[in-house]
C-alpha positions as CSV (number, residue, x, y, z in Angstrom):
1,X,20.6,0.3,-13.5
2,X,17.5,0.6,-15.4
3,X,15.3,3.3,-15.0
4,X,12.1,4.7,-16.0
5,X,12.0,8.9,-17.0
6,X,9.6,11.0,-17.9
7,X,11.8,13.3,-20.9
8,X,10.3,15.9,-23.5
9,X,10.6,14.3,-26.8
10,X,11.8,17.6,-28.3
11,X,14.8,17.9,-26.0
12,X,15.3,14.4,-26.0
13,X,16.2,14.2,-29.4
14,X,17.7,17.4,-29.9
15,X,20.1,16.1,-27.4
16,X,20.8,13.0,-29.1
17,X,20.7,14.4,-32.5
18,X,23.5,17.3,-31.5
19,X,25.4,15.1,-29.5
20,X,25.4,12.4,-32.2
21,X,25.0,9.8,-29.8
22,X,24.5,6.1,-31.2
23,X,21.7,5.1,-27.9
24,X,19.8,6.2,-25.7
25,X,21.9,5.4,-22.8
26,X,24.8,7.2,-24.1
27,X,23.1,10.4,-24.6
28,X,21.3,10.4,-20.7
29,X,25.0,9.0,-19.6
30,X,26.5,12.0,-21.5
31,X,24.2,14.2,-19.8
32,X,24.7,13.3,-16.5
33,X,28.3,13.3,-16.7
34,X,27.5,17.1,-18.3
35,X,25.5,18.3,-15.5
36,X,27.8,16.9,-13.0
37,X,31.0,18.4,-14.1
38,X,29.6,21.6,-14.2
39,X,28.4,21.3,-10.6
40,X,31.4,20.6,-9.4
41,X,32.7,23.6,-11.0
42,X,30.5,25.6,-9.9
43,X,31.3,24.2,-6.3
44,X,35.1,24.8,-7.2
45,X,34.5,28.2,-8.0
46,X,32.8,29.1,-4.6
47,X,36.2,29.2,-2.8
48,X,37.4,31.9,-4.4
49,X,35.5,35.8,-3.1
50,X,34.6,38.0,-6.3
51,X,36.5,40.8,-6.4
């Protein structure tokens, strides 16, 4: 699915650059699948009251 974004430079390629991803698409894919898996551990978490 293409898709235009609007992404700071600076964090773009710091991401790419740490991450040592060879494209584009791999960094932004690596990203999402990031951010996602830490949502749903978030989510996870929830279930359980603080002690």
């Amino acid at each position: 699915m293409a898709t235009n974004l609007e992404i700071s430079s600076a964090l773009f390629n710091e991401a790419v650059e740490l991450g040592k991803h060879r494209s584009k698409s791999a960094a932004i894919e690596a990203a999402l699948n990031y951010f996602s898996r830490s949502l749903v551990t978030t989510a996870s978490t929830s279930f359980f009251p603080k002690e």
